[in-house]
Structures are given as C-alpha cells and as structure tokens.
TORGU-111527 format. One record per residue (C-alpha): y, x, z; residue number from 1. Coordinates in Angstrom, 2 decimals, always signed. Example, Ala and Ser with C-alpha at 12.3 -4.5 7.8 and 13.67 -1.06 7.14 Angstrom:
# TORGU-111527
{node {-4.50 +12.30 +7.80} 1} {node {-1.06 +13.67 +7.14} 2} 
This chain:
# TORGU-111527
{node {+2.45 +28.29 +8.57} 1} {node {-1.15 +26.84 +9.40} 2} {node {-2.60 +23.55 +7.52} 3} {node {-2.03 +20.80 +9.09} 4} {node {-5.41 +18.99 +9.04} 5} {node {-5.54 +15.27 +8.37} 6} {node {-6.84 +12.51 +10.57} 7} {node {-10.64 +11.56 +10.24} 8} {node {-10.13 +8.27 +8.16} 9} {node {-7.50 +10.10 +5.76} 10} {node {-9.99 +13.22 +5.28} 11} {node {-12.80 +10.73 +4.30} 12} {node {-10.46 +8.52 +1.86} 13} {node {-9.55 +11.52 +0.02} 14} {node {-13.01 +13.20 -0.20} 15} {node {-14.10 +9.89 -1.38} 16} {node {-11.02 +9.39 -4.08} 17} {node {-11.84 +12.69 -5.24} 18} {node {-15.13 +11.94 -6.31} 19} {node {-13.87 +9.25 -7.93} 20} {node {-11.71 +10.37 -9.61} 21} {node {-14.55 +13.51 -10.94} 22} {node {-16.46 +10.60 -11.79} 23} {node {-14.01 +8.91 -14.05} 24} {node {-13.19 +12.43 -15.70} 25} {node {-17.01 +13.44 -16.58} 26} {node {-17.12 +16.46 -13.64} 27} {node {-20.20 +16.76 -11.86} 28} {node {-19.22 +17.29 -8.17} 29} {node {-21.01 +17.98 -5.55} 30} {node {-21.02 +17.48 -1.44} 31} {node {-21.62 +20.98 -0.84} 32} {node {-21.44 +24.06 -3.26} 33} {node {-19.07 +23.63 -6.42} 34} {node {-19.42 +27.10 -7.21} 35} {node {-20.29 +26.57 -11.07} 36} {node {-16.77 +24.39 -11.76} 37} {node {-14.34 +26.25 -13.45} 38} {node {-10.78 +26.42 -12.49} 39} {node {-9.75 +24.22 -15.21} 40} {node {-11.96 +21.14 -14.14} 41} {node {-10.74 +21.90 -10.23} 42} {node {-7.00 +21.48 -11.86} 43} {node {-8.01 +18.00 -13.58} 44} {node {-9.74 +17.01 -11.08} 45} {node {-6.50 +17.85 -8.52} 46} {node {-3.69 +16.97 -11.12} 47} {node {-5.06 +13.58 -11.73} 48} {node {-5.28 +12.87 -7.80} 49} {node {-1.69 +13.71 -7.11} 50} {node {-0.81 +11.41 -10.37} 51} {node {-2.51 +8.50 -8.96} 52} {node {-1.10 +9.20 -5.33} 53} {node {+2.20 +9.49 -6.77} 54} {node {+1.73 +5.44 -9.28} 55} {node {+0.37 +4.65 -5.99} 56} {node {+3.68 +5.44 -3.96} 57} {node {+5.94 +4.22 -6.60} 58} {node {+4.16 +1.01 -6.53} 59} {node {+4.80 +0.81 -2.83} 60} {node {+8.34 +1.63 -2.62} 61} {node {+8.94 -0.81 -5.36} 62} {node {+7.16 -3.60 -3.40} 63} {node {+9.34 -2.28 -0.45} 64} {node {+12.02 -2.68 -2.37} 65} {node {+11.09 -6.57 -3.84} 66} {node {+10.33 -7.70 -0.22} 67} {node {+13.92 -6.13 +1.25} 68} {node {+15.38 -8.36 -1.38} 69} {node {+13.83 -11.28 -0.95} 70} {node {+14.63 -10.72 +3.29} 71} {node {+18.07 -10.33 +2.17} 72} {node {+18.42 -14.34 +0.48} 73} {node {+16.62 -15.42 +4.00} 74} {node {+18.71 -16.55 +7.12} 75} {node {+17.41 -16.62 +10.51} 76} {node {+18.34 -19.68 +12.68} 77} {node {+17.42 -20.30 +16.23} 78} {node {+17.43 -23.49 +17.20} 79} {node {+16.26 -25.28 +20.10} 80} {node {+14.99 -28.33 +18.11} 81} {node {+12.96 -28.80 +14.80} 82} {node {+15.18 -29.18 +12.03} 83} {node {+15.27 -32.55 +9.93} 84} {node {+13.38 -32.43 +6.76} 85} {node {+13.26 -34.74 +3.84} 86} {node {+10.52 -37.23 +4.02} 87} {node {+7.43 -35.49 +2.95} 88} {node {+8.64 -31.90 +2.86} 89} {node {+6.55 -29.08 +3.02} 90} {node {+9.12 -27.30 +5.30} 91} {node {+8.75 -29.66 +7.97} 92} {node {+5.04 -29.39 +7.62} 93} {node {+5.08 -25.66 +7.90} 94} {node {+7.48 -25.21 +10.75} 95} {node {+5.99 -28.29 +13.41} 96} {node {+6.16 -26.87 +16.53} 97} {node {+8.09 -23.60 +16.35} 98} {node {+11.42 -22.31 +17.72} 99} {node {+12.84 -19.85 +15.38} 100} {node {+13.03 -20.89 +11.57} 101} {node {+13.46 -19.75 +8.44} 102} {node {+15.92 -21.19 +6.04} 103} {node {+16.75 -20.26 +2.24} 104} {node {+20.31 -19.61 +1.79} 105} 
C-alpha cells in the first residue's frame, strides 16, 4: 500500500514542528541533506513528535469531552418572543433581538 501524502498546509506544519522539536533536543537539522545524523537522534527526534501529537490529541478529546458536558446542562428553546429577564440581567442584554435562546437548566 502507497503513502498517502498529506495536504500542503499539514506537510509544512510538520516539517516546521520537526525542527522544533530538533531544536529543543540539541540536533542540528538541516533543510536538505541529514546524512551525518545517526539513527538514534532520527528516533528522538521522531519519538518525541508522536509524544507531543499524541498530549496534543488527548488534550483535544478531553476538551471535546468538557464542552459535550457542558451542551448536555443547556436547553434549547424557540420562542417567538424575547424572554423576560430580571431587571438588569445580563441574559437579557445578551439575547436582544434573537429568536432561538439558550437557557441553563
């Protein structure tokens, strides 16, 4: 089975993260021949990538996670007129003119 080659914009993120990350980890890199690197410091180089990518993922599917909960404690209600606030209340402020709002359960 052939690579699949990544978009433009991806390719460039990457190239750019790895250098970064050989930065941070004292390997000289360079844009075109890398011939004098030894395995080892391709690995480090490669290893820590993935382990970022991977914090990096966990961190989203966590904040995937938070903002499904917080959806969950939120009701929808259509309504055709603005609903009465409180004198003063931010809600009232925040919802003038619209036709679908958002209410805390």
């Amino acid at each position: 089975m052939a690579r699949q080659k990544h978009p433009p914009k991806i390719a460039e993120a990457m190239n750019k993260f790895k250098f970064e990350v050989a930065g941070e980890l004292g390997i000289p890199l360079n844009d075109y021949d890398n011939g004098d690197l030894t395995s080892r410091d391709c690995g480090r180089i490669g290893g820590t990538m993935v382990k970022r990518l991977i914090e990096l993922g966990q961190q989203v599917l966590v904040a995937n996670y938070e903002a499904a909960e917080r959806r969950k404690d939120i009701k929808l209600v259509h309504s055709q007129k603005r609903p009465k606030a409180a004198k003063g209340s931010q809600v009232a402020a925040r919802t003038a003119g619209a036709r679908v709002y958002y209410v805390a359960r």
